[in-house]
C-alpha positions, 0 to 999 in steps of 0.5 A: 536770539529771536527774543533779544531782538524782538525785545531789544530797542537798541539803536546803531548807529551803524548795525551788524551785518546780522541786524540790517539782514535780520531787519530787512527780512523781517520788513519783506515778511511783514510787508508781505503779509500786509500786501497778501492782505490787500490781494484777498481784501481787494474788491475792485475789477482790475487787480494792481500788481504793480501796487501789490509790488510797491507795498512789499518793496517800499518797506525794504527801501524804508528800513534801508534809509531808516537805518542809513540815518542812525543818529545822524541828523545831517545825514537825515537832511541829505536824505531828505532833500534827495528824496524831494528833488524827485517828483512823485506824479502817481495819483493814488485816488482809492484813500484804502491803498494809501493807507495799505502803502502807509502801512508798508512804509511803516513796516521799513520804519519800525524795522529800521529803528529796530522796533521789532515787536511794534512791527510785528504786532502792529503788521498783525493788528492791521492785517486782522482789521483789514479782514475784519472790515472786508466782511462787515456791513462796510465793504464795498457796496454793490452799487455801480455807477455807469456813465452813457453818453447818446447821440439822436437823431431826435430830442430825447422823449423816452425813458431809457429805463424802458431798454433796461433789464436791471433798475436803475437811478438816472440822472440827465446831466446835459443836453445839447443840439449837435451841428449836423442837427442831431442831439447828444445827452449824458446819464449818469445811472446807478444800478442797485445790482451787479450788471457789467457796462458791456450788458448796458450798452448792448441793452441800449443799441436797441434804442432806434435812432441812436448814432453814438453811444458810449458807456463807461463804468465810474467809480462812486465814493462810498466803494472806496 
């Protein structure tokens, strides 16, 4: 039975009770896979769950409106302008989870149109890649970009390298004289080792003079 399905490309206008089951359960597998995949791939500081979620759930509701649509075109436009009236705001800035939540929306598709050894194959291919790529030279690289904004009582003459443990690059990108007389710089430093924006800013309070300091971790293109 396996094999008939997994060879067949036969279209339906409206699927057996067994081939939506037989669909949906297999865009839940594959999507699994492809979100487990994403888990242990991922290298960033906070783990998403709730995009780990999305990509396992939105090739269930992909395949579910795939196989809705059948042959139907003008229930194909229904379904495209419902789903334009509603306003998507999330902003995905990291291009790695579009392209793993485009995998998860392909998943429902290929389902959908019972193209089941596409899906499977390709969930397969993706999976492999993907882990390939998390142990090539083209991982995440152990650059860290922090940005520090001081607060002085007095224009800035030292380097602040000299309060840091680790090597940095820095870069001054503005200066301005505050109104009570003081005076407010932003860095950007990029550490070339791993080294946490708690230990930054502990390292930089030993700066005599300081009224305010900030420190905040940023993310940099090339760890995307």
């Amino acid at each position: 039975m396996l094999e008939s399905f997994l060879e067949g490309v036969n279209y339906y206008d409206f699927p057996s009770l067994e081939v939506a089951i037989f669909s949906l359960l297999l865009a839940f597998t594959l999507s699994s896979a492809i979100a487990l995949t994403f888990h242990f791939t991922f290298q960033g500081v906070h783990f998403p769950n709730y995009f780990f979620q999305a990509i396992v759930l939105s090739s269930i509701v992909t395949s579910m409106i795939i196989m809705s649509v059948g042959n139907n075109l003008a229930v194909g436009f229904g379904i495209i302008g419902a789903v334009a009236i509603i306003r998507f705001r999330t902003l995905v800035s990291d291009p790695r989870n579009i392209i793993f939540m485009f995998a998860g929306i392909s998943v429902g598709i290929t389902t959908g149109v019972y193209g089941y050894a596409v899906s499977v194959s390709g969930t397969i291919l993706f999976c492999l890649v993907a882990l390939m790529l998390r142990f090539s030279r083209y991982a995440k690289s152990e650059n860290t970009l922090f940005e520090v904004l001081i607060s002085h009582e007095n224009p800035i003459t030292f380097s602040l390298q000299e309060y840091l443990t680790h090597t940095f690059e820095i870069n001054i990108v503005s200066q301005r004289k505050l109104s009570d007389g003081s005076f407010k710089n932003e860095y950007h430093l990029l550490a070339k080792s791993k080294i946490s924006e708690k230990d930054v800013f502990n390292q930089l309070t030993s700066i005599t003079g300081v009224k305010e300091l900030k420190v905040v971790r940023k993310k940099i293109a090339s760890q995307l």
